[in-house]
Backbone as a ProteinNet text record, in pm:
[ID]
protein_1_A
[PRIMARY]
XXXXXXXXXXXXXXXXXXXXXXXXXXXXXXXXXXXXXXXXXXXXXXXXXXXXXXXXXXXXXXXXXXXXXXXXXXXXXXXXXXXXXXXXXXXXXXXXXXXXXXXXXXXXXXXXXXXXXXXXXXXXXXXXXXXXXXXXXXXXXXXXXXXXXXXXXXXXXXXXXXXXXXXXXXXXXXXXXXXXXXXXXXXXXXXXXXXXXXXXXXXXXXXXXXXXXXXXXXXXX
[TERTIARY]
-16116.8	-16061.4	-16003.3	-16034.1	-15969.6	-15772.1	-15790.3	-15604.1	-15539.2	-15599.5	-15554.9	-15551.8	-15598.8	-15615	-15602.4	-15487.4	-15464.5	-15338.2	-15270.8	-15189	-15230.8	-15340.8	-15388.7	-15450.1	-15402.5	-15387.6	-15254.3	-15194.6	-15077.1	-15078.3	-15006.7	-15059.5	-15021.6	-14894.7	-14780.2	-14874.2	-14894.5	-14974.4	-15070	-15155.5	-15334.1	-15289.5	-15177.3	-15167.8	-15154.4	-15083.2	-15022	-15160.9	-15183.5	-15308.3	-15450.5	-15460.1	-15551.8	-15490.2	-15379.8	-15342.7	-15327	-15315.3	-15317.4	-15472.7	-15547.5	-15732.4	-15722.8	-15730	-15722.6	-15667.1	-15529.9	-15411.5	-15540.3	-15588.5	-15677.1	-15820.7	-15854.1	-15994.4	-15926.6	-15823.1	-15795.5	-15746.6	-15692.3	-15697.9	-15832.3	-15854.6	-16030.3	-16063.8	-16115.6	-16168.1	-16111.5	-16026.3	-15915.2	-15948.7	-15947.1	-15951.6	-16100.6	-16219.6	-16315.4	-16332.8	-16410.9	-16411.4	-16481.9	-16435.4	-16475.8	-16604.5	-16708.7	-16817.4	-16804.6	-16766	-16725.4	-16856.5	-16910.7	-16993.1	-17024.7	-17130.8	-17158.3	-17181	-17105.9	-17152.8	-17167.8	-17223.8	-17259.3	-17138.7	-17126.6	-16997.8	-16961.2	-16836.1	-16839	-16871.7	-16849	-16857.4	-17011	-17080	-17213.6	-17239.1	-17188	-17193.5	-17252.9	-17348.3	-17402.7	-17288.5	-17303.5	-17257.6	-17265.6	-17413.6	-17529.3	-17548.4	-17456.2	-17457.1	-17476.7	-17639.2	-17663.1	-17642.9	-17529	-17484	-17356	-17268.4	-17199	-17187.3	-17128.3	-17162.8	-17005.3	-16986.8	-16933.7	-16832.4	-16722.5	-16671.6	-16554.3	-16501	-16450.4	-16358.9	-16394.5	-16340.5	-16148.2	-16075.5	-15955.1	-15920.9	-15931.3	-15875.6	-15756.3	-15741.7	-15607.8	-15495.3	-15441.1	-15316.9	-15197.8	-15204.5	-15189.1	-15057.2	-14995.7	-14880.4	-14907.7	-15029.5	-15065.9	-15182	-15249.5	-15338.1	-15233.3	-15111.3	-15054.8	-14994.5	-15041.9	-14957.5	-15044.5	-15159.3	-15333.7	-15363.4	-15413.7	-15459.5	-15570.5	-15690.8	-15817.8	-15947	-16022	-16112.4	-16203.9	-16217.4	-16284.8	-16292.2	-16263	-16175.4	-16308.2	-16279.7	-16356.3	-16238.3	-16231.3	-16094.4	-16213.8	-16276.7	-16328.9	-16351.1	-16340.7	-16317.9	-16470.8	-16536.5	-16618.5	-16629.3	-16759.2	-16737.5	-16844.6	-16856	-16945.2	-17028	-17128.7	-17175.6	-17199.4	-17253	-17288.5	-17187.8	-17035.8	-16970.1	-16835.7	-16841	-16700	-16595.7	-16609	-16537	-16493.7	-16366.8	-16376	-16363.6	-16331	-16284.8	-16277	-16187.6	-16116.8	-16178.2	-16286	-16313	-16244.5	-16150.9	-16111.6	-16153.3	-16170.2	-16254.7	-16155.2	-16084.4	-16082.6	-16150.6	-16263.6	-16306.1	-16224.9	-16223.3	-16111.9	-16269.9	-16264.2	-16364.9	-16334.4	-16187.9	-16134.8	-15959.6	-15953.8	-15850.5	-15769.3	-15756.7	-15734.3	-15608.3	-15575.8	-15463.5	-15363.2	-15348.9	-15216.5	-15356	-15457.3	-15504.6	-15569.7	-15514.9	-15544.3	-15454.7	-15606.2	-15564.3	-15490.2	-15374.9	-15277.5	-15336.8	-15260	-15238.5	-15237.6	-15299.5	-15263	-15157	-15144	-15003.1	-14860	-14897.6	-14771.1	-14722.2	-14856.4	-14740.3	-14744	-14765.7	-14718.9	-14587.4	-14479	-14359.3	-14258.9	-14368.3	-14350.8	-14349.7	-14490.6	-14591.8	-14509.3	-14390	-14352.9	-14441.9	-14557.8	-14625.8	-14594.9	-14602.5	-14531.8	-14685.7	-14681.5	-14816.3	-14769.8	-14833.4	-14782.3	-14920.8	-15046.9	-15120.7	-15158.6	-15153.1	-15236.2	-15276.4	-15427.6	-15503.1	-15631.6	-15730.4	-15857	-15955.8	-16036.1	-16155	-16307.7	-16408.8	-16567.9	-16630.7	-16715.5	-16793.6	-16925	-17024.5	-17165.4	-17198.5	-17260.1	-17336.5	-17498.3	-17576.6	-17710.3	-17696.5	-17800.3	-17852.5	-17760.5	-17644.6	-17601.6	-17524.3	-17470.3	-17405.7	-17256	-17182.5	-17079.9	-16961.8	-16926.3	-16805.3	-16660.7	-16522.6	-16463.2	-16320.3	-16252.8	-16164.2	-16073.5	-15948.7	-15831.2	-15799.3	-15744	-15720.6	-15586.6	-15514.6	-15442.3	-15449.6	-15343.7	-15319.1	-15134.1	-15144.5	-15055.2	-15026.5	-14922.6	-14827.1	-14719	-14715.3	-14643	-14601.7	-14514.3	-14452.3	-14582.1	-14632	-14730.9	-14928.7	-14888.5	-15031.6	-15055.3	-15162.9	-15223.1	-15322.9	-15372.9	-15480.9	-15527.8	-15642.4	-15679.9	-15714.3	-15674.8	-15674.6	-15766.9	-15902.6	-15971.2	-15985	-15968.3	-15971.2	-16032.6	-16062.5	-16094.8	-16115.5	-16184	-16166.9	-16340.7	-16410.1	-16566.7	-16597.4	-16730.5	-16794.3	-16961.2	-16993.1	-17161.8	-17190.3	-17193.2	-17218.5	-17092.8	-16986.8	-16886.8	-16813	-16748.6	-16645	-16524.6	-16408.2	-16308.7	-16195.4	-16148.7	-16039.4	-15898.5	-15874.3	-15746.9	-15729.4	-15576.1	-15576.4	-15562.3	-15506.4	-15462.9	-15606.3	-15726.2	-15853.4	-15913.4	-15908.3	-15970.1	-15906.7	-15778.4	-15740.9	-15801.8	-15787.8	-15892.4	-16026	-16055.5	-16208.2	-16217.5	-16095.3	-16047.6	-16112.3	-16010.7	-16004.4	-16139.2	-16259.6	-16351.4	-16453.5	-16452	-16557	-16531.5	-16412.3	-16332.9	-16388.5	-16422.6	-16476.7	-16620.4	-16701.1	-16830.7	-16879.2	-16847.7	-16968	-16829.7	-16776	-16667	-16636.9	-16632.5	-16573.2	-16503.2	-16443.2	-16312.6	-16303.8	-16430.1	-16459.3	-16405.4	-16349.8	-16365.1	-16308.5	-16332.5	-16305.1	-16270.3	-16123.7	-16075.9	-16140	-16155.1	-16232.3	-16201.3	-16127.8	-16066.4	-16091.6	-16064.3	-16151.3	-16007.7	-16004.1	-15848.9	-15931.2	-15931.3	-16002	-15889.7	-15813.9	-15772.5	-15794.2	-15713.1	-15704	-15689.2	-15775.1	-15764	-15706.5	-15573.9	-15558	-15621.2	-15777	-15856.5	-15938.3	-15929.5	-15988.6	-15856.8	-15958.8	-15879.9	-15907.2	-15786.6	-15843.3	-15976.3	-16043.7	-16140.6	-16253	-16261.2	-16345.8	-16346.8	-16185.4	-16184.3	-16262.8	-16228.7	-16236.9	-16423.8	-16474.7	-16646.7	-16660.7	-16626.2	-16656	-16635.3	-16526.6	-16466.7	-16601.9	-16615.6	-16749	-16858.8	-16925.5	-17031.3	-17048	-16900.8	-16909.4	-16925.1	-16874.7	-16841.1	-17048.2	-17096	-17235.9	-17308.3	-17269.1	-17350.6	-17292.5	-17188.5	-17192.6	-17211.5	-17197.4	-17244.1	-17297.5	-17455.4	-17528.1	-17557.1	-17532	-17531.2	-17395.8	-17287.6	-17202.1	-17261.9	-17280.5	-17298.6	-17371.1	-17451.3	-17545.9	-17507.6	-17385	-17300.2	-17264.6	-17222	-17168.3	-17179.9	-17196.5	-17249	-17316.1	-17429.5	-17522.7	-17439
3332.6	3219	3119.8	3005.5	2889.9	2917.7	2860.1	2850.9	2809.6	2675.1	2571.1	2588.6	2724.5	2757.2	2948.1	2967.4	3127.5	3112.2	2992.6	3025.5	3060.8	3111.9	3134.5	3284.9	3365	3478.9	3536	3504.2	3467.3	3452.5	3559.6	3578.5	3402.9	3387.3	3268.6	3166.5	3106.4	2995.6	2994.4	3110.9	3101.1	3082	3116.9	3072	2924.8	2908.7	2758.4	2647.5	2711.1	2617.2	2676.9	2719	2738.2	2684.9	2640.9	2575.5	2457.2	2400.3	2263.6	2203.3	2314.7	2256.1	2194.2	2334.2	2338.9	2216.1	2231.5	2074.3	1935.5	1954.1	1810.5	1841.3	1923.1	1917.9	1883.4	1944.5	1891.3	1760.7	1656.6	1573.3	1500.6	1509.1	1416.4	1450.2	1552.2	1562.9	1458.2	1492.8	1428.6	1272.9	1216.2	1076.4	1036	1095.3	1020.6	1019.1	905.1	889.3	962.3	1004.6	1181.8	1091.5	1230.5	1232	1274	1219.9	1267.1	1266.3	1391.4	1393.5	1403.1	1385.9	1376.4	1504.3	1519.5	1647.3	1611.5	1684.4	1663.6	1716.6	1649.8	1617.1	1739.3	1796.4	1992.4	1952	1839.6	1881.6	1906.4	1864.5	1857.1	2030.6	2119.4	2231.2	2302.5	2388.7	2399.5	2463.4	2442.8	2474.7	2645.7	2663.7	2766.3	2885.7	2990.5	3055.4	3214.3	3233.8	3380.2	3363.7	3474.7	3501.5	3390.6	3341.5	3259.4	3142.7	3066.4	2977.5	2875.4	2772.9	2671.2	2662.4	2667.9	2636.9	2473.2	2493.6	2413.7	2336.3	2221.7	2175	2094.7	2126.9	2070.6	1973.5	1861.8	1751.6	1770	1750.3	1734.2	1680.1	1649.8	1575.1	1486.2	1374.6	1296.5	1360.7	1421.8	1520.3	1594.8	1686.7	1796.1	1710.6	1647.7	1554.9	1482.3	1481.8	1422.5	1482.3	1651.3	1735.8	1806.4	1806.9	1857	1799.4	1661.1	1557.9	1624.4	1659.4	1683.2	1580.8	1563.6	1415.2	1469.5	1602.6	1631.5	1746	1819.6	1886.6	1999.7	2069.5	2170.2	2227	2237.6	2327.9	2368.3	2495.5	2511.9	2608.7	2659.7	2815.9	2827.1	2969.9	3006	3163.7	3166.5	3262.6	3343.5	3470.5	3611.2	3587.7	3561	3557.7	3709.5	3766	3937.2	4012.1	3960.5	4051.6	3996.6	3891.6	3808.8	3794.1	3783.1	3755.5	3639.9	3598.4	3516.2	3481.1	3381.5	3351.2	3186.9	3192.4	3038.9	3007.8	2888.8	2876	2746.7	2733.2	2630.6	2571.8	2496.1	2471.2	2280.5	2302.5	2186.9	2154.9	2038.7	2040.3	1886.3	1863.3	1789.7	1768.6	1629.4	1610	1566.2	1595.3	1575.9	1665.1	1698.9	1764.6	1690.9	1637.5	1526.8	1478.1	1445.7	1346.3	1436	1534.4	1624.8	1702.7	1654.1	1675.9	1811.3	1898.3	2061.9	2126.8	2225.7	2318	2437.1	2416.9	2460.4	2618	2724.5	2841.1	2868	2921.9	2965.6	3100.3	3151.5	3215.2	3177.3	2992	2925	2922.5	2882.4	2822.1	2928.5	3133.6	3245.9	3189.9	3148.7	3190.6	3131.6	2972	2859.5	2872.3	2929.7	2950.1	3080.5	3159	3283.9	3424.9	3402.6	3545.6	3588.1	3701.3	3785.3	3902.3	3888.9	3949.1	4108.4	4195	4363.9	4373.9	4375.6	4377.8	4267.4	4265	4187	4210.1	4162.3	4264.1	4161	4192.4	4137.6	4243.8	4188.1	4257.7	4239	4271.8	4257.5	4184.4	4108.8	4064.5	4098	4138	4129.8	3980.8	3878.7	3772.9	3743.9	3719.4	3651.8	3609.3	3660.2	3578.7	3574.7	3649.8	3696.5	3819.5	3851.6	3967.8	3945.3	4043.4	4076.4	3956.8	3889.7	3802.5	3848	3836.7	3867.7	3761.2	3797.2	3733.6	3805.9	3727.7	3747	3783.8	3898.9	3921.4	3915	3905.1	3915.3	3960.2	4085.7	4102.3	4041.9	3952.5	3895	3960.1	3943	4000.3	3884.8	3908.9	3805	3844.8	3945.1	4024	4139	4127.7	4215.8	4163.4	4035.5	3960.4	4041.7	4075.5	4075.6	3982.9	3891.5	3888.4	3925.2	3921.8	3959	3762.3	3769.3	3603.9	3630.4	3593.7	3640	3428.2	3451.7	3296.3	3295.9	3226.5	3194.7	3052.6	3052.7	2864.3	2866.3	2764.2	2778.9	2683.9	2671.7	2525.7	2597.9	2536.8	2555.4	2675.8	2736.5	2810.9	2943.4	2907.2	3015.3	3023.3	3170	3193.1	3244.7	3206	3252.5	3272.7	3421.1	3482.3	3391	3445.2	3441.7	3279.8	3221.3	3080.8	3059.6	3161.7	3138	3092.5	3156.4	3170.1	3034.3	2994.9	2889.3	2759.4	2811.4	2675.2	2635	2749.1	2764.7	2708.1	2748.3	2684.2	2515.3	2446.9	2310.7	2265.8	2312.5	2292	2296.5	2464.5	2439.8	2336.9	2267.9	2216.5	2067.6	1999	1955.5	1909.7	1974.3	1948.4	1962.2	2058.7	2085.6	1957.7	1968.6	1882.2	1749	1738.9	1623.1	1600.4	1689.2	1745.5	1795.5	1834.8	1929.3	1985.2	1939.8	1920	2079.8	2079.2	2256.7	2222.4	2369.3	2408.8	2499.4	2453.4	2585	2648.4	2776.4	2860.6	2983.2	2972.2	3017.3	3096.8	3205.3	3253.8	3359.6	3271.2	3403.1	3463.4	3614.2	3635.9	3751.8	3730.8	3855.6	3954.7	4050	4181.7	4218.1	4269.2	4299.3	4434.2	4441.3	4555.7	4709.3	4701.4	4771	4815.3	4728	4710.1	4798.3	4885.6	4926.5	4750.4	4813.7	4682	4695.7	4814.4	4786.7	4752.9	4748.9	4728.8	4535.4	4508.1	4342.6	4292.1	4329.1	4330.5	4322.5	4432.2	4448.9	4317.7	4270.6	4144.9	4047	4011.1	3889.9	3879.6	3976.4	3996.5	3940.5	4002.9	3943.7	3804	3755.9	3576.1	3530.9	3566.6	3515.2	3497.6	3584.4	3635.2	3518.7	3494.2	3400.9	3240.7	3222.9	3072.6	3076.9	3183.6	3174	3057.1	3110.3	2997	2837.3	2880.2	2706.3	2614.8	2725.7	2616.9	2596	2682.9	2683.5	2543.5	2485.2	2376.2	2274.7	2254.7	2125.1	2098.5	2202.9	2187.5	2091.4	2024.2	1940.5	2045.1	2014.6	2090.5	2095.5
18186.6	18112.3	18211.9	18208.6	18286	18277.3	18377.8	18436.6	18297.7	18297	18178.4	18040.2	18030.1	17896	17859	18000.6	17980	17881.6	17865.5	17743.6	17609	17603.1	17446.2	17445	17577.2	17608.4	17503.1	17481.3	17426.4	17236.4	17225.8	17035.1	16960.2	16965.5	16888.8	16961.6	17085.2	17095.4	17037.8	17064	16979.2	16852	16746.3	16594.3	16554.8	16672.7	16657.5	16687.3	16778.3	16850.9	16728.9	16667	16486.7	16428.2	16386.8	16293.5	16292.2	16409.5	16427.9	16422.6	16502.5	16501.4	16307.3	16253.2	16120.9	16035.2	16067	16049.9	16052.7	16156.9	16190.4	16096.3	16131.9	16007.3	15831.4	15825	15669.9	15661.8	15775.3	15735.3	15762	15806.1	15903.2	15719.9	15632.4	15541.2	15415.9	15433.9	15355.4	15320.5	15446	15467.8	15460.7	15483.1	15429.9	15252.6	15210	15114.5	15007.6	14914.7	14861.4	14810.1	14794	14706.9	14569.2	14442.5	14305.4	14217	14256	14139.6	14004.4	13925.6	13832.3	13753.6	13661	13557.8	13391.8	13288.4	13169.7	13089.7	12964.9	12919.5	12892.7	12879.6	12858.5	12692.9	12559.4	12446.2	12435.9	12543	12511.7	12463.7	12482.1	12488.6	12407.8	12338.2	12280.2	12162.8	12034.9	11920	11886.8	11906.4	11892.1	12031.7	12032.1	12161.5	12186.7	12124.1	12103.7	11931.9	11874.7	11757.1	11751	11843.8	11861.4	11776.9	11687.4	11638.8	11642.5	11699.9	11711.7	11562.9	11558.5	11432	11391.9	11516.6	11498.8	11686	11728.3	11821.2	11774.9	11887.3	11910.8	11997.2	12003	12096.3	12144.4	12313.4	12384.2	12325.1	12266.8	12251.8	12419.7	12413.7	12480.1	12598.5	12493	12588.3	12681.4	12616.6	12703.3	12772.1	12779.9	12852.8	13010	12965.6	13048.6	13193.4	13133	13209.6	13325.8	13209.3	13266.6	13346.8	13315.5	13404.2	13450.6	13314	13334.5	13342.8	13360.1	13391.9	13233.3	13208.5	13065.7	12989.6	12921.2	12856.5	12743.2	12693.9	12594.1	12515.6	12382.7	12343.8	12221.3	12172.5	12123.4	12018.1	11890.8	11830.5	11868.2	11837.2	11772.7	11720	11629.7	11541.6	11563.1	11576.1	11576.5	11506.8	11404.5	11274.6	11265.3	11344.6	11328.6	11270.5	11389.3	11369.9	11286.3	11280.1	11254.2	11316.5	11446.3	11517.2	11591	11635.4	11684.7	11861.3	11888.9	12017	12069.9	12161.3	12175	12271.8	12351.5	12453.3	12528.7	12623.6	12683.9	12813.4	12833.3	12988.1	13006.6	13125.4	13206.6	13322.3	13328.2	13404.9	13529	13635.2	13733.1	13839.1	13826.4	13933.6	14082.8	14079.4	14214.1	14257.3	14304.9	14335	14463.3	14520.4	14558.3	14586.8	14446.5	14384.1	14335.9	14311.6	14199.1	14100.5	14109.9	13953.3	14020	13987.3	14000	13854.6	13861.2	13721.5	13723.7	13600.8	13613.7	13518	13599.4	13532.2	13414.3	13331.8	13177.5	13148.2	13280.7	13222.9	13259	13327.3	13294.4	13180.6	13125.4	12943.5	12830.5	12886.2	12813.8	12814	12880.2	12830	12717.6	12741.3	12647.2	12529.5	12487.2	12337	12279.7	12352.5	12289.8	12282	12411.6	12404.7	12539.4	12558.8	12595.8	12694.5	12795.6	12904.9	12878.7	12836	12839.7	12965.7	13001.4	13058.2	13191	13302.5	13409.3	13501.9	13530.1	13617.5	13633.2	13734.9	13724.1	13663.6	13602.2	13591.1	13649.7	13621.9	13617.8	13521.5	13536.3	13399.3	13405.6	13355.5	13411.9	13356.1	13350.5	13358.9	13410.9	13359.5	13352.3	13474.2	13535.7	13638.9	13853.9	13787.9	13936.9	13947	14038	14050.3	13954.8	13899.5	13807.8	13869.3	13806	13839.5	13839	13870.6	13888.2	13796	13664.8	13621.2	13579.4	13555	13568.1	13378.6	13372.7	13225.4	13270	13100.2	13055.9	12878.8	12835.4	12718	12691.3	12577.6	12542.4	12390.8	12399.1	12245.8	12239.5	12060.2	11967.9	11915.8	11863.9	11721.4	11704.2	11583	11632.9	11643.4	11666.3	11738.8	11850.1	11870.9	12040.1	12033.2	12135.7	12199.4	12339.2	12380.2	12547.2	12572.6	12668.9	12792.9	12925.8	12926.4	12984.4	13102.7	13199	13232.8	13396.7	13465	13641.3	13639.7	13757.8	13846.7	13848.8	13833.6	13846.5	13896.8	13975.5	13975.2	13956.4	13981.8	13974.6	13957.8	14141.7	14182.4	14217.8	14160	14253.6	14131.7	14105.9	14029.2	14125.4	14060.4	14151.9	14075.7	14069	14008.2	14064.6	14190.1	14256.8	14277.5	14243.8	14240.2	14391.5	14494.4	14607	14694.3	14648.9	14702.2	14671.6	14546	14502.9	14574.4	14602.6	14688.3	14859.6	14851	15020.2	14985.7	14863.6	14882.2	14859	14786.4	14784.8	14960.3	15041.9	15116.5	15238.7	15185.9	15282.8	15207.9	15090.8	15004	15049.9	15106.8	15142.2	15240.7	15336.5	15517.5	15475.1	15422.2	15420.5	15335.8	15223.3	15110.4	15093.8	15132.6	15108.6	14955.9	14862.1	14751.1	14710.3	14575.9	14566.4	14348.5	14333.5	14169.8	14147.2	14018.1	14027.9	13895.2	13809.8	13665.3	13629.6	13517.7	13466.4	13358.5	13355	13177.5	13162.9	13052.4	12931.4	12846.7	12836.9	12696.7	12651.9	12492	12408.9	12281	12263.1	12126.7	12089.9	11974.1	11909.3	11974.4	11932.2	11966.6	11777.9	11686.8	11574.4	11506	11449.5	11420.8	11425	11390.4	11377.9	11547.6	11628.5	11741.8	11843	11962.7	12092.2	12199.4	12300.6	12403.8	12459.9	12462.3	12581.6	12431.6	12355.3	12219.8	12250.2	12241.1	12234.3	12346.9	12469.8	12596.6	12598.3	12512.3	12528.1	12458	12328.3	12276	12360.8	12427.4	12507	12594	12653.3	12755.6	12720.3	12544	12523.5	12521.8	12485.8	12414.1	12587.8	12655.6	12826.1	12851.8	12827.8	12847.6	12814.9	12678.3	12604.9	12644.2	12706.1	12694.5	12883	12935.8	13131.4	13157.8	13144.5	13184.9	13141	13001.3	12952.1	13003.1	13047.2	13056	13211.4	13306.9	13452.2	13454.4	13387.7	13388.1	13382.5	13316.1	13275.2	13381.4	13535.2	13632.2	13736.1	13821.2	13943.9	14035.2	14068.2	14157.5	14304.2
[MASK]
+++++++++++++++++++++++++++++++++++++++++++++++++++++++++++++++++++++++++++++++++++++++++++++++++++++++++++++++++++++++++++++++++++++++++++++++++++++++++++++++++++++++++++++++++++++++++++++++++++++++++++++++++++++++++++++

């Protein structure tokens, strides 16, 4: 190793001296002018999803729009026809992260709404078309409501449980593709008197199954 550069023989310099390289690539990224791509509207979404059937959509309300600061939004029921079941699908999609506009946690506002997490953990999903994905459950209680809160961060091509991870990837999408688009999704279905969790949990799965790929499409390539 050169004279001039045996200080990185040295643990605390070599960290410092990565973090600063680093320091400078996030801003250099930073400062060119982002590429904001184009994606298809999330209501475009199909109604019709397997046995799935679309029942009824919910618009943001200007409050919670204000807090989100999503660029386009999904708040959606739908219904089992087979089985009668239901499930809530939410999706914020943010075509820049950038500015503040990053998606916020859904077990921020458990403590708000009065439910109450007895369960949290990641799980597996199997999905069409790639290897098993990885999301973040939650079982919530209300008196004696349960539902399961099945949710992650997506874009196209990548699912990502952990929020700490997804921010790293802000950051390498950032330097690589000069982007930062990314999406939150949601999924709340009862937990039915009659139903165990891993019963809800197999349903939550199937509905996840059936809207995968159509939503994956709406995404930016």
């Amino acid at each position: 190793m050169p004279a001039n550069l045996g200080f990185l023989r040295h643990k605390a310099p070599l960290i410092l001296t990565v973090v600063l390289i680093l320091q400078a690539a996030v801003v250099y990224g930073y400062r060119r002018n982002e590429l904001i791509p184009e994606h298809q509207i999330l209501a475009g979404l199909s109604q019709q999803l397997g046995s799935w059937q679309g029942t009824q959509d919910f618009p943001i309300d200007a409050e919670t729009q204000e807090v989100l600061k999503a660029d386009d939004t999904l708040n959606r029921n739908y219904l089992d026809t087979a089985t009668g079941k239901n499930a809530n699908l939410f999706i914020a999609f943010f075509k820049s992260q950038r500015r503040g506009q990053t998606p916020h946690s859904p077990k921020n506002c458990l403590p708000g709404s009065r439910w109450v997490p007895t369960v949290n953990d990641i799980v597996n999903v199997s999905v069409p078309g790639r290897d098993p994905i990885e999301v973040n459950r939650y079982v919530i209680q209300k008196g004696d409501s349960q539902s399961i809160v099945l949710y992650w961060y997506q874009s196209r091509d990548r699912v990502v449980a952990s929020e700490y991870k997804a921010k790293v990837y802000v950051v390498a999408d950032a330097l690589r593709y000069n982007r930062s688009d990314t999406a939150l999704v949601r999924v709340v279905m009862p937990i039915l008197p009659n139903q165990t969790l891993e019963q809800a949990q197999q349903s939550a799965q199937e509905f996840i199954r059936a809207f995968y790929q159509p939503l994956r499409q709406r995404f930016p390539a």
